[in-house]
N, C-alpha and C positions, 0 to 999 in steps of 0.2 A: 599747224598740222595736228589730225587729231590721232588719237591711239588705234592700231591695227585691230579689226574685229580678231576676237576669242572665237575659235569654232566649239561646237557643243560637246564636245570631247576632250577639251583640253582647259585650261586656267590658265590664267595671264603668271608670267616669273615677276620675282618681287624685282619693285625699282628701288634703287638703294640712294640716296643722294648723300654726300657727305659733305661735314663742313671744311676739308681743306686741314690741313698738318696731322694728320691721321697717323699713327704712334706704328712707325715701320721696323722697331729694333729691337721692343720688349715684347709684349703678349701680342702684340697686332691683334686687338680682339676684332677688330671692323674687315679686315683682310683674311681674318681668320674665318669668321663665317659667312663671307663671300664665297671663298672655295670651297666651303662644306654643302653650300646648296647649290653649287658648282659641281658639283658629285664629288668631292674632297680626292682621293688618288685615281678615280678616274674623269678628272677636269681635264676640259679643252678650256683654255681662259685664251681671250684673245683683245689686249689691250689697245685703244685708238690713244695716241698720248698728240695729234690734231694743236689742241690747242695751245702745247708748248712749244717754246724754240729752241730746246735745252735739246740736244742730240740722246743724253744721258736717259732724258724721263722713258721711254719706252722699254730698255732694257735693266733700267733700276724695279719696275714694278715688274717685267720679267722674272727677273732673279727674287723678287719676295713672295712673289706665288709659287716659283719652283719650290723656295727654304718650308714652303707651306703644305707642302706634297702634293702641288698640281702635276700631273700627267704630261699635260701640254702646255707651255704659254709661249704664243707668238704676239709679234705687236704690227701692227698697220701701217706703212711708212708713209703715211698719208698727208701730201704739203700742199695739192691744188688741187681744183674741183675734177681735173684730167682722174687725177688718183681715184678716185672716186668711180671710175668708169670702167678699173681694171676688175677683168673674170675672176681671176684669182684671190683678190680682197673677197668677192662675195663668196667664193664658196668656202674661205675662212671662215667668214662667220657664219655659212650654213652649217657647218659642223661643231662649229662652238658652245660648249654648256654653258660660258658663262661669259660677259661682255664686260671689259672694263672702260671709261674715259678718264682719261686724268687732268688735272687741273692744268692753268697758264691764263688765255683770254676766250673768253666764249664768245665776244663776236669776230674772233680768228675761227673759233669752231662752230660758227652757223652759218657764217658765210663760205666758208668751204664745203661742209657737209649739208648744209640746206636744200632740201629739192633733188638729191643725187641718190643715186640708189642703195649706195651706203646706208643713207640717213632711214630710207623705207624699209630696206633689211633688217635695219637693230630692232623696228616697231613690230616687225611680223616675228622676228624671232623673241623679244619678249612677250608677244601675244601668245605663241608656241611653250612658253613655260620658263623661255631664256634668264634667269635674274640679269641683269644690267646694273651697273653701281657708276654713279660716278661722283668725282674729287671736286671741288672748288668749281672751277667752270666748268667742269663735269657735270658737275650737281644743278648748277642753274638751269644747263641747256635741257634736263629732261623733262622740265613741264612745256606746257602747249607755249601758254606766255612765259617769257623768260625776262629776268633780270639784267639788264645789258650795262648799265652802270648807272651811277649815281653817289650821292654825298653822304659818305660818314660822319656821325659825330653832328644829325643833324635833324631840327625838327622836321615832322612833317608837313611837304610843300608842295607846292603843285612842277614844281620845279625837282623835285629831290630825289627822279628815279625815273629812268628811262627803260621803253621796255623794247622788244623784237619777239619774233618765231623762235620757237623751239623747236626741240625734236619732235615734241607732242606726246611721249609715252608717257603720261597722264594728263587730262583736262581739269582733274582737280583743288590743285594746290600751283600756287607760283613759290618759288624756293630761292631763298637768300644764304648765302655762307659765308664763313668766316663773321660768325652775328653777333657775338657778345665781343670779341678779342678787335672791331673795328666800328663797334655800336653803329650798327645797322638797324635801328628799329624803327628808326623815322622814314628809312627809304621802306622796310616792308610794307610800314600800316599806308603809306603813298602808294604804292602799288596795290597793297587791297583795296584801297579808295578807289581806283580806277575799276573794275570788277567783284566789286562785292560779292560775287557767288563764288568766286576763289579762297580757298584758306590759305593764308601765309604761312610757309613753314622757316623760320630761322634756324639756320642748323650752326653749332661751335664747330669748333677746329677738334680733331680727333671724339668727333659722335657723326651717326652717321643714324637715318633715320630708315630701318628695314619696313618698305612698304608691302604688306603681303598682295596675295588673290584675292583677297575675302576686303580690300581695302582700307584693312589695320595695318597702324606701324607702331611699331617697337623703336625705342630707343637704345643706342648700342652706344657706349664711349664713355669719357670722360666728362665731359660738356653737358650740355642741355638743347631741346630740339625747343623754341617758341612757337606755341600755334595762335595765329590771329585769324578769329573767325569774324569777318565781317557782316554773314549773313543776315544778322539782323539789326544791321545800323539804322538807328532811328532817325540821322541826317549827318548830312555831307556836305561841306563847302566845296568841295573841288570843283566843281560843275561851273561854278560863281569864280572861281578863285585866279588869281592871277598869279605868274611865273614862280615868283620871290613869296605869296602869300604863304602864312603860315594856314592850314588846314584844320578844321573844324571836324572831328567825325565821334559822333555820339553813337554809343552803345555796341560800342566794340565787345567782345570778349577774347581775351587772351590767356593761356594757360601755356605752364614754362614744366616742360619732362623733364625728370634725369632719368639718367640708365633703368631700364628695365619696365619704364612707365608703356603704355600706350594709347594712340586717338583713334576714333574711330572716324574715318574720312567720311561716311555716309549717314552718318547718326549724329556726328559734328558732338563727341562725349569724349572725354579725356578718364583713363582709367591709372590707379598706381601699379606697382609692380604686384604682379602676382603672388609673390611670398610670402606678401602682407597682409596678415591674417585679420583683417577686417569686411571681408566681405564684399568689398566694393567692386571688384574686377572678377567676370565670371569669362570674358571672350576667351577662346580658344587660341591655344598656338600656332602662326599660320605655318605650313611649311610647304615645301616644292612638290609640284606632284610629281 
C-alpha cells in the first residue's frame, strides 16, 4: 500500500515509529510529544491496541494520554476484519488529532486491518496532517514493506527476515524495533538487501523516531535510531544466495542517532543535534501544521 496523496493545502502528520518499552511512568518524553502535536489539551487521541491480546493495552495507553492532558482518548475494540467495517470506528478516527498503534504481533495487525477501510482511513488521515505513532508492531506495520519476523542474534541471510504489506504511510524506509536490546541488525541489512532503495530504520526500546512533513526525523528517547542506507551498494549476494547463505553486501552505509540527532529521508545525510555548536546541522524544526 502506498501513502495517501497530500492535497496542495495541506502536509502530511509526522509518522512516529517507536522501538517498543517506551518509558510510560517518568517523563514519558516519546508520549509526551505525541500529544503535543496532537494539539496537547485539545487532543482527540484515538488508540488501535489491534495487535495485542492483553484486554488491559487499550485502556493502559488510555489513561497515559489522559495523565498527559489529552482532551479525548478512545481506543478501537478492534478483533476481526468485521470490526473493521463498523461506521463508528470510522468516524473515530475522522475526528481524531492524533492516532495511536500499540505494540503485540503485526501480522495479527495486517491481517486484520489490511485492505479494510480502517487501514485507508489512518493513510488519508495522516495525509490531512493526522501524526500517527506507533509501538513495537506498531512501528513495523507503518512502512509500505514491513518486517514480519525473522532471527535475532543473527548474520545476515537470505533466510533471516521475512517480509509482508504494510499500512503503507511511508514508501520510504522499512523499520525494525526492539534493535539493539534483541540485535536485530542482521535481519535489517537482509531486508535492505531485498530493496535497496529502502533505508532501514532500527529503532531501541523507549526512542522513537519523529518523522516530519519535510521528511526529516528526529530522534526522541533514550536509545538510538540505526540508519541503513543501502542506496549505494556496490554488490549483493542475495540474488545468488541460498536460504541458510550468509550474505555479501558491499558499500552499505550506516549511521547510529541518539537523542536529538536527525536523517534526512530525501537527501540520505545524518545531522547531530542542533545544540551543537559546530555547525553541521542547519535543517529546520519540523512541526504540525
Amino acid at each position: 500500500m502506498c501513502p495517501s496523496e497530500v492535497k496542495d493545502n495541506q502536509q502530511r502528520g509526522f509518522i512516529i515509529p517507536i522501538g517498543g518499552g517506551e518509558d510510560k511512568v517518568r517523563e514519558m518524553k516519546i508520549h509526551r510529544r505525541f500529544v503535543e502535536l496532537s494539539g496537547s489539551e485539545r487532543a482527540d487521541i484515538v488508540v488501535i491496541p489491534t495487535a495485542s491480546r492483553l484486554d488491559t493495552t487499550g485502556p493502559d495507553y488510555n489513561q497515559i494520554f489522559r495523565e498527559l492532558g489529552a482532551a479525548q482518548v478512545e481506543f478501537l475494540p478492534i478483533t476481526s476484519r468485521e470490526d473493521c467495517d463498523n461506521p463508528a470506528f470510522i468516524e473515530m478516527l475522522d475526528r481524531a488529532t492524533g492516532i495511536f498503534i500499540t505494540g503485540g504481533n503485526q501480522l495479527r495487525l495486517s491481517t486484520i486491518l489490511g485492505g479494510t477501510a480502517i487501514a485507508q482511513k489512518i493513510r488519508k488521515r495522516n495525509a490531512a496532517g493526522i501524526p500517527v505513532a506507533g509501538t513495537s508492531a506498531g512501528a513495523s506495520i507503518m512502512s509500505e514493506h514491513m518486517i514480519a519476523g525473522g532471527d535475532s542474534n543473527s548474520a545476515p541471510r537470505g533466510d533471516a527476515v521475512s517480509l509482508a504489506p504494510g499500512l503503507g504511510l511511508t514508501n520510504a524506509v522499512i523499520i525494525d524495533q526492539h534493535f539493539t536490546e534483541r540485535n536485530r541488525l542482521g535481519r535489517l541489512l537482509s531486508a535492505a538487501s531485498y530493496n535497496p532503495f529502502l533505508i532501514g530504520l532500527g529503532v531501541d526500546e523507549d526512542t522513537a523516531a519523529f518523522i516530519g512533513p519535510d521528511n526529516v526525523l528526529e530522534v526522541i528517547g533514550s536509545g538510538t535510531v540505526t540508519v541503513v542506507d543501502a542506496g549505494d551498494m556496490s554488490y549483493s549476494s542475495m540474488w545468488q544466495a541460498q536460504p541458510s547463505d550468509s550474505l555479501s553486501l558491499l558499500g552499505l552505509h550506516v549511521d547510529v542517532l541518539g537523542e536529538g540527532c536527525r536523517y534526512d529521508l530525501v537527501n540520505r545525510h545524518a545531522y547531530p543535534p542542533q545544540n551543537e555548536h559546530n555547525g553541521a546541522c542547519s535543517l529546520p524544526v519540523s512541526t504540525q501544521p
